[in-house]
C-alpha positions as CSV (number, residue, x, y, z in Angstrom):
1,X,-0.9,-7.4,61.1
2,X,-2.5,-4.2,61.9
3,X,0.7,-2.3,62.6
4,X,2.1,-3.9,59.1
5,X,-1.4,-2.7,57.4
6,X,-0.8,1.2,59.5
7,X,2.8,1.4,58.1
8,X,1.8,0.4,54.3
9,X,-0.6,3.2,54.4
10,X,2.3,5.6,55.7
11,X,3.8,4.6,52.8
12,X,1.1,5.1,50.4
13,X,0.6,8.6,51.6
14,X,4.7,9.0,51.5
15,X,3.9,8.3,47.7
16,X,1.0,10.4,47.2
17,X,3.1,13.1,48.4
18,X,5.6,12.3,45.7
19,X,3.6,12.4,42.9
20,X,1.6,15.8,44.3
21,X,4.8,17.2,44.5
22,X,6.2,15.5,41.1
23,X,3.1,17.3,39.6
24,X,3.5,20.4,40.6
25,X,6.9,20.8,39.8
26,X,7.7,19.4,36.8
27,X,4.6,21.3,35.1
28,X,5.4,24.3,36.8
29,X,9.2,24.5,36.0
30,X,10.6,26.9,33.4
31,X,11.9,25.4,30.2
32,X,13.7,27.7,29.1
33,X,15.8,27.2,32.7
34,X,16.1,23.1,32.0
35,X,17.3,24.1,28.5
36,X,20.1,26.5,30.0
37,X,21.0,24.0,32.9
38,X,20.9,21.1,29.9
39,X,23.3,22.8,28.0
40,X,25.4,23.5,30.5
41,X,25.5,19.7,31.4
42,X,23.3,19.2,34.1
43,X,21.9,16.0,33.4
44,X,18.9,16.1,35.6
45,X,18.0,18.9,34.4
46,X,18.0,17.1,30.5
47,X,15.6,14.4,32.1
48,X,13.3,17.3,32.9
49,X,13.4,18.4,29.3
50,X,12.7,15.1,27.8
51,X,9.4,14.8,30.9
52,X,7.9,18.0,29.4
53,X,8.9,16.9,25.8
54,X,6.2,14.0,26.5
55,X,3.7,15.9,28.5
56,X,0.7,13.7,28.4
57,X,2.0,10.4,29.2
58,X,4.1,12.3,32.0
59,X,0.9,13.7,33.7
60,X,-1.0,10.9,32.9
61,X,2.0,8.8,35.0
62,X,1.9,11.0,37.3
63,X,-2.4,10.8,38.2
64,X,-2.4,7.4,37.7
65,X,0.2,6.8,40.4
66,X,-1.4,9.6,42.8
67,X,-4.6,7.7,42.4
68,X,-3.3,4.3,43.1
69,X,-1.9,5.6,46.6
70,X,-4.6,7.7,47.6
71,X,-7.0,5.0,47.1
72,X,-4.5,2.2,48.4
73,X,-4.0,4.0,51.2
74,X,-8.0,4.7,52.3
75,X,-8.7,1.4,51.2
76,X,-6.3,0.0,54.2
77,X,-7.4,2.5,56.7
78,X,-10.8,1.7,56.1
79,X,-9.9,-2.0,56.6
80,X,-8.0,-0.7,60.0
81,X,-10.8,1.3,61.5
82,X,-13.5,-1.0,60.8
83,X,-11.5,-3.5,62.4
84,X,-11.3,-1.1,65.5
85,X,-14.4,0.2,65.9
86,X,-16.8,-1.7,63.4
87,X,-19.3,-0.3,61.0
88,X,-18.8,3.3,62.1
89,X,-15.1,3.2,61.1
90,X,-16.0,4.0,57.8
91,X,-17.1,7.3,59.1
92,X,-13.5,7.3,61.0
93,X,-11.3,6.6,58.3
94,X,-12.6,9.0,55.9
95,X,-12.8,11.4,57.9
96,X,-9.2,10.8,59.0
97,X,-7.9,10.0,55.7
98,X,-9.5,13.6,54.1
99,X,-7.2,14.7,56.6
100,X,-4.2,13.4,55.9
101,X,-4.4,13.3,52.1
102,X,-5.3,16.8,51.7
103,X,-2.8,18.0,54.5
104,X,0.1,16.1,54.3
105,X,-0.8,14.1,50.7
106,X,-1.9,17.3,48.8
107,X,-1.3,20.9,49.9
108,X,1.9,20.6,51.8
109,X,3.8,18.5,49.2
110,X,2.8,21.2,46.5
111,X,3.2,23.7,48.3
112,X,6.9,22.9,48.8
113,X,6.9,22.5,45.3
114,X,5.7,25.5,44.1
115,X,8.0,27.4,45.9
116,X,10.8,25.9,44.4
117,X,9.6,24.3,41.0
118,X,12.8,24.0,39.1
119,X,15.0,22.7,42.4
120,X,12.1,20.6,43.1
121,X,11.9,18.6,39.3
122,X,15.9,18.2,39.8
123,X,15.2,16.0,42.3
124,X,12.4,13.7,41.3
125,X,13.2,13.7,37.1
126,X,14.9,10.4,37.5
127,X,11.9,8.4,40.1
128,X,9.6,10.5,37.5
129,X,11.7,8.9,34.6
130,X,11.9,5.3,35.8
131,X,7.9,6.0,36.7
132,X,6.9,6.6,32.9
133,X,9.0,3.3,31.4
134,X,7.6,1.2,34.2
135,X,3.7,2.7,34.0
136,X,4.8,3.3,30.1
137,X,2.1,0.1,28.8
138,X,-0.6,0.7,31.0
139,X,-0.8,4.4,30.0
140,X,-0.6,3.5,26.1
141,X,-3.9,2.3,26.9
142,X,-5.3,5.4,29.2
143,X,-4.2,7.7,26.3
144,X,-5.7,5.8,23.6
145,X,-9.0,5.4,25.7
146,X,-8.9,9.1,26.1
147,X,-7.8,10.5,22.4
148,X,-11.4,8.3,21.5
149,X,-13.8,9.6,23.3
150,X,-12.0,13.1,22.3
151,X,-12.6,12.4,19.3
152,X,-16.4,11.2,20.0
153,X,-16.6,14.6,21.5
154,X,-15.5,17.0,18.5
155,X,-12.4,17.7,20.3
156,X,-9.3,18.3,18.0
157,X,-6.1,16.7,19.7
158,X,-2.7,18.8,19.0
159,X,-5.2,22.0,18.2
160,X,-3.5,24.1,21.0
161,X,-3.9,27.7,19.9
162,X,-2.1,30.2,21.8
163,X,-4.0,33.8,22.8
164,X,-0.3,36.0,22.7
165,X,2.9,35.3,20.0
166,X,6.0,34.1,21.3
167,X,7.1,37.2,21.5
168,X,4.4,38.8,23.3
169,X,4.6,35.4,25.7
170,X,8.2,36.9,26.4
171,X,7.1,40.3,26.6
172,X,4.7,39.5,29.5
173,X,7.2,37.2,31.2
174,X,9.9,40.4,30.9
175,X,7.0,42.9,32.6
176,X,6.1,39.9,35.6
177,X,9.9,40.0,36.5
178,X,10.1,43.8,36.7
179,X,7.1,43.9,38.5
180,X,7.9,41.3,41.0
181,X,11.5,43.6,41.2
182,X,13.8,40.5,39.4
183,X,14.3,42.7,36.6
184,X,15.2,46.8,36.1
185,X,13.7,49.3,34.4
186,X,16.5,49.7,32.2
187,X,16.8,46.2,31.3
188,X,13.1,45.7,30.5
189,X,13.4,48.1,28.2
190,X,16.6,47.5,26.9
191,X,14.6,43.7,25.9
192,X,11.5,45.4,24.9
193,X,12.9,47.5,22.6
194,X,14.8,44.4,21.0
195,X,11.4,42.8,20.7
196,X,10.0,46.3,19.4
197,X,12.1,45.8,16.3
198,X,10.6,43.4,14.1
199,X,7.2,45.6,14.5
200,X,8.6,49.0,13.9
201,X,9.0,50.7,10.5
202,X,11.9,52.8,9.3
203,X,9.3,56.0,9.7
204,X,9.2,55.1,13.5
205,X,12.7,55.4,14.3
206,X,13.3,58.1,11.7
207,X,14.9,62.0,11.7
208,X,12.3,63.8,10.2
209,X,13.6,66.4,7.2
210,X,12.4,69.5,9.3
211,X,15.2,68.0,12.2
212,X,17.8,67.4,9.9
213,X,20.8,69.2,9.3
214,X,21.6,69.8,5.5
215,X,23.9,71.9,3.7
216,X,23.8,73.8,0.1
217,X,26.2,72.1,-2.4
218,X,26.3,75.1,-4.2
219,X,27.6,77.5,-1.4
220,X,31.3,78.7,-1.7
221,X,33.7,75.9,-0.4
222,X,34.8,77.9,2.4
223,X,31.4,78.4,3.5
224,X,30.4,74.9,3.3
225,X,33.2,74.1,5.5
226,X,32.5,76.5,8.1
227,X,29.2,75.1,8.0
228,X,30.0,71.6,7.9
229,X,32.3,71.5,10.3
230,X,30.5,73.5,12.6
231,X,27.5,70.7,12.7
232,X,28.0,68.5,15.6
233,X,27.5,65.8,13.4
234,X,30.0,63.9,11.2
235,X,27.6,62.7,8.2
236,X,26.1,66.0,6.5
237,X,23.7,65.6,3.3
238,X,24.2,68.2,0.5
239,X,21.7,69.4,-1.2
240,X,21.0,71.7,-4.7
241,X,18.4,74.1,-6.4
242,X,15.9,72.4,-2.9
243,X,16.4,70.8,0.2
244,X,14.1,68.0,-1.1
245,X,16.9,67.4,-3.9
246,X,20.3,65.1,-2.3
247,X,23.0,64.9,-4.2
248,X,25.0,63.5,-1.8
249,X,26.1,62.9,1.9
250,X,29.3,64.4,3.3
251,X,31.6,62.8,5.5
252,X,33.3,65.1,8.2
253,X,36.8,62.8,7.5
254,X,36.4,63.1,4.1
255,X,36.5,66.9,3.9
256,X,39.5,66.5,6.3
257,X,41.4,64.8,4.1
258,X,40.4,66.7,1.7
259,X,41.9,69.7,3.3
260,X,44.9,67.8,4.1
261,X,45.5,67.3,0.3
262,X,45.1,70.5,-0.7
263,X,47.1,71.8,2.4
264,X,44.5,73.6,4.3
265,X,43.8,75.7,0.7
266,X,39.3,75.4,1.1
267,X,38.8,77.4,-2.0
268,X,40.2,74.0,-3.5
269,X,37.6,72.0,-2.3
270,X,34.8,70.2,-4.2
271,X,32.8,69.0,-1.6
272,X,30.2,66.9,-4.4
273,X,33.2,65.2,-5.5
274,X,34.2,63.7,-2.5
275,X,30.3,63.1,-1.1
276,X,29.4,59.6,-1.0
277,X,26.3,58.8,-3.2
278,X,23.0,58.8,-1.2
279,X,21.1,55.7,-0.2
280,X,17.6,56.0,-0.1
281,X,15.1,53.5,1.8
282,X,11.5,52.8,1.9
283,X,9.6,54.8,5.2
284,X,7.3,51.4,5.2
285,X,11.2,49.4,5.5
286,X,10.4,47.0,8.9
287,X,13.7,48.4,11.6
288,X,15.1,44.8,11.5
289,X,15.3,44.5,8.0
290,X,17.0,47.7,7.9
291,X,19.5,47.0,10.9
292,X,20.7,43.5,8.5
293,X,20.7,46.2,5.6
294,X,23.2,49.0,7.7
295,X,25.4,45.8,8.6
296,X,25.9,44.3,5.1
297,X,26.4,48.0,3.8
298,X,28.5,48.4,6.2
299,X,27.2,52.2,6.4
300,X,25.3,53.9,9.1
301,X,23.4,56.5,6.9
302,X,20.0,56.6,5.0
303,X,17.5,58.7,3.6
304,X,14.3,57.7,4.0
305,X,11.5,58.8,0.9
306,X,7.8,57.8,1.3
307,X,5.8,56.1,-1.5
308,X,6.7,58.8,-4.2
309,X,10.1,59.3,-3.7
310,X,10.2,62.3,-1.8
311,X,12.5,62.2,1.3
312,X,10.7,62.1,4.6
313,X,14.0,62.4,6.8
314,X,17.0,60.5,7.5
315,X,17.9,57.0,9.7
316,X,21.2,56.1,11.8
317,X,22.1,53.1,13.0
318,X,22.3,54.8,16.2
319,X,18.6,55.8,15.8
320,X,17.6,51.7,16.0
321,X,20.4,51.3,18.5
322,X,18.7,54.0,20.9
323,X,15.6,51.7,20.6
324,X,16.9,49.1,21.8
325,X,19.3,51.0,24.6
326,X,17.6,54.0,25.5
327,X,19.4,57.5,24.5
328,X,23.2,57.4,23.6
329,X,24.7,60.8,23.8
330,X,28.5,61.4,22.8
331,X,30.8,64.5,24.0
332,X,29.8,66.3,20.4
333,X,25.9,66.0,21.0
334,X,23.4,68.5,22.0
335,X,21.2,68.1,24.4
336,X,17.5,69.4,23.5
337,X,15.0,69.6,26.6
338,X,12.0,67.4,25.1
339,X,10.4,66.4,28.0
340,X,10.3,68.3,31.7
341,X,8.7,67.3,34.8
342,X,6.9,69.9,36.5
343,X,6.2,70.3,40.4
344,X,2.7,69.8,40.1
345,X,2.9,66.6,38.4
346,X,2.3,67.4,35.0
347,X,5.2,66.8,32.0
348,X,5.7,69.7,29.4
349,X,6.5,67.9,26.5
350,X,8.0,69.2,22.8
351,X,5.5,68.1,20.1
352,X,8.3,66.3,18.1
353,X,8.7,64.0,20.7
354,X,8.5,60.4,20.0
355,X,5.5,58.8,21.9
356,X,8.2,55.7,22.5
357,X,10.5,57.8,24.0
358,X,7.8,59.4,26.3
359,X,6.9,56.0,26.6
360,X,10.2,54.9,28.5
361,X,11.0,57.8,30.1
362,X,7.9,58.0,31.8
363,X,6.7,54.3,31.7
364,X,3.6,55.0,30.6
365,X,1.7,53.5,27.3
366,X,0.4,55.9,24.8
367,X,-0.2,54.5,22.2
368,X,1.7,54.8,19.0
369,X,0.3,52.8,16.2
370,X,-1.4,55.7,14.7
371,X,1.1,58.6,15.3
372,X,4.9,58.3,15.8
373,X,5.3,62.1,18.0
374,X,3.0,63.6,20.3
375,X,1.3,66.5,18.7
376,X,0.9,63.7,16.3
377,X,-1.2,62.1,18.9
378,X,-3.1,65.1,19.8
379,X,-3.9,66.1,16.2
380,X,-5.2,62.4,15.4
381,X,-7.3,62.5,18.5
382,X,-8.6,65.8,18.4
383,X,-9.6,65.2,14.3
384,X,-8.0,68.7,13.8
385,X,-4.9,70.6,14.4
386,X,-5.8,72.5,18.0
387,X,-5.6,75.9,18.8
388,X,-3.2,77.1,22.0
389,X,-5.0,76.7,25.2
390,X,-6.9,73.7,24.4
391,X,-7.1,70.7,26.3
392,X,-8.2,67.7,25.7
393,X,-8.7,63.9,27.3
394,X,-8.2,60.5,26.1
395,X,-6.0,57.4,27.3
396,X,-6.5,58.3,30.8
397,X,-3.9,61.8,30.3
398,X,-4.9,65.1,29.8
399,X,-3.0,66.8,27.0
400,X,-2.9,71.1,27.2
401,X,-1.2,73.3,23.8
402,X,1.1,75.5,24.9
403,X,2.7,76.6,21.6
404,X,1.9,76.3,18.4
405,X,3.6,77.3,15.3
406,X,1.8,77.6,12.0
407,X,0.3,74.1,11.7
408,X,2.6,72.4,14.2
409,X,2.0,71.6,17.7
410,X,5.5,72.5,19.3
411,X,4.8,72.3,23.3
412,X,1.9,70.8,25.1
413,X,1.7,70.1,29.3
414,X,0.7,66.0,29.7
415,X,-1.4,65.5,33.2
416,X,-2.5,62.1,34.3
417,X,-6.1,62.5,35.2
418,X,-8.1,60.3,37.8
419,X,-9.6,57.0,35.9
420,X,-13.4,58.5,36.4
421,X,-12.6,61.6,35.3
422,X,-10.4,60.4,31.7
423,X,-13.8,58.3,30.9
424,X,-16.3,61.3,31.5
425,X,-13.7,63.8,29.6
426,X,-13.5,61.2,26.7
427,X,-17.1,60.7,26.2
428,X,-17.0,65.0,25.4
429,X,-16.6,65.7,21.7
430,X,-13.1,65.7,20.9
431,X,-13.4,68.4,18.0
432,X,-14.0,71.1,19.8
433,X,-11.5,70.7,23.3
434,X,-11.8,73.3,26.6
435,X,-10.1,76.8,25.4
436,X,-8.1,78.4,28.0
């Protein structure tokens, strides 16, 4: 009877180790993986879905059967060793069953499990399944005894309130794969400029009107030719009497064809006649909306104009492409040198950079909420427009102006500084900088 008594509460611990392991898996495998494998017709792999679809009465299954091993299981042995050795077999079996429960009962069990979560809730969704339906009346009444004294206790059932978005949910799951080396540094952001979209505005992503290249409708056709097709680019806006005023934007085919027709004669050509008419967006235009808009245009130009109408710059749909992909250079583009690691460890960066693109090339995180370039960044952080020579101190960086043209910041020298030192410099008045 004893061995018979020994071997049940193998068993029970056998089960205990299940259910640790059951535990630990199925809350610690990834939905969104079940989902894939579901829909790719793993079965097991649906079960899982429906275990986490159900995810009180599955972890209340799941502790209630742990429970009813563990103390199944000590019960006997108790039984066993006070047999053996009398009274003071209570003192053996607990101290032996501690043992074994948290050892082989507990921490090994989960332990397996958490190595291997999704592998581990393949295997026991269908005991866990058949574990629910057959515990499935027993725990109606655990779960109604518990959503009553909840509510005795003020506490709102279904109230979960996430800290982060779904978006920022997969944004920190994106970053935990690159760090732990699953994921490049390409691809991360390549998937964080997708989720940038929906957050940028068409002023983020846009050419400014001191970048862009424009062209005088009223020049001589031959001249506007040279000059149009001398542009590396293939989409040229025309402008008359100022460059604020656009009349038009002029294809590079068109004025091909153009040419064509007239057989080669340019004097023949009137450029405002064959422009397309401009389309004008909204700076304050979310890059998602504006991505839907280039696609059901089917055009991949826009001016953009700021609350009174007057054009700020210009957007591509390969500017909110290169936010998602990174830079995409043809053979008819010029490179510029915006930002150049130095030997020392410092960056000389132009001051029309974008932050974002600073950003990714030198994984770093300025921020860029209140400035879109980075003598942008400097001038809202210093309160003023700086002189050359000044430095100043803030987000752990220290930012140097090298040139400066009229009122624009055109080349500054970025250092990282040491964390005590950023917070010391920061705590300085930011007005007045360190002249060199």
């Amino acid at each position: 009877m004893g061995w018979l008594t020994f071997s049940i509460v193998l068993l029970c611990l056998l089960i205990s180790a299940f259910f640790s392991a059951s535990e630990t898996a199925l809350t610690g495998a990834s939905r969104a993986s079940m989902l894939r494998l579901s829909k790719q017709g793993n079965s097991e792999a649906t079960v899982v879905s429906s275990l986490m679809a159900m995810r009180e009465r599955m972890i209340g299954a799941l502790l209630l059967g742990n429970n009813i091993a563990n103390i199944g299981a000590s019960a006997l042995a108790t039984g066993i060793f006070t047999a053996w050795f009398g009274d003071v077999g209570v003192l053996y079996a607990t101290g032996v069953m501690t043992v074994l429960v948290v050892i082989f009962a507990e921490v090994l069990p989960k332990t397996v499990a958490i190595n291997a979560p999704d592998r581990v809730s393949l295997l026991v969704a269908r005991p866990m399944r058949l574990t629910v339906f057959v515990l499935g009346p027993l725990l109606s009444i655990i779960e109604g005894i518990v959503r009553a004294l909840m509510k005795l206790l003020g506490i709102k059932i279904g109230a979960h309130q996430a800290i982060l978005s779904p978006t920022e949910r997969l944004r920190g799951a994106v970053d935990l794969l690159h760090h732990e080396g699953k994921v490049e540094k390409q691809d991360r952001d390549m998937l964080g400029g997708l989720l940038d979209l929906s957050e940028l505005q068409v002023s983020d992503v846009m050419v400014h009107r001191t970048e862009m290249t424009m062209v005088n409708a009223d020049l001589p056709p031959e001249e506007l030719v040279r000059e149009v097709l001398a542009s590396e680019y293939t989409r040229i806006p025309l402008w008359r009497e100022k460059p604020e005023n656009i009349v038009g934007v002029l294809h590079a085919k068109d004025l091909l064809r153009a040419m064509r027709a007239n057989e080669g004669d340019m004097s023949a050509i009137d450029a405002s006649a064959i422009a397309l008419p401009p389309w004008f967006v909204p700076e304050m235009r979310p890059v998602s909306e504006q991505l839907k808009a280039f696609r059901r245009r089917k055009t991949h130009f826009a001016l953009v104009v700021d609350e009174y109408g007057e054009v700020e710059g210009m957007v591509t749909l390969e500017d909110i492409l290169e936010e998602i992909v990174g830079d995409i250079s043809d053979e008819h583009d010029v490179v510029v040198a915006g930002v150049r690691a130095q030997p020392d460890g410092s960056v000389v960066v132009d001051g029309s950079v974008p932050i974002r693109d600073l950003n990714r090339a030198m994984d770093w995180r300025l921020p860029d909420e209140e400035a879109t370039t980075v003598a942008g960044l400097v001038i809202h952080e210093a309160r003023s427009i700086p002189e050359r020579g000044q430095s100043f101190t803030f987000h752990g960086f220290r930012f140097r102006v090298l040139r400066r043209e009229r009122n624009r910041i055109t080349a500054l020298r970025i250092t990282a500084v040491p964390r005590e030192v950023a917070e010391f410099d920061e705590k300085k008045p930011k007005r007045a900088g360190t002249a060199f």
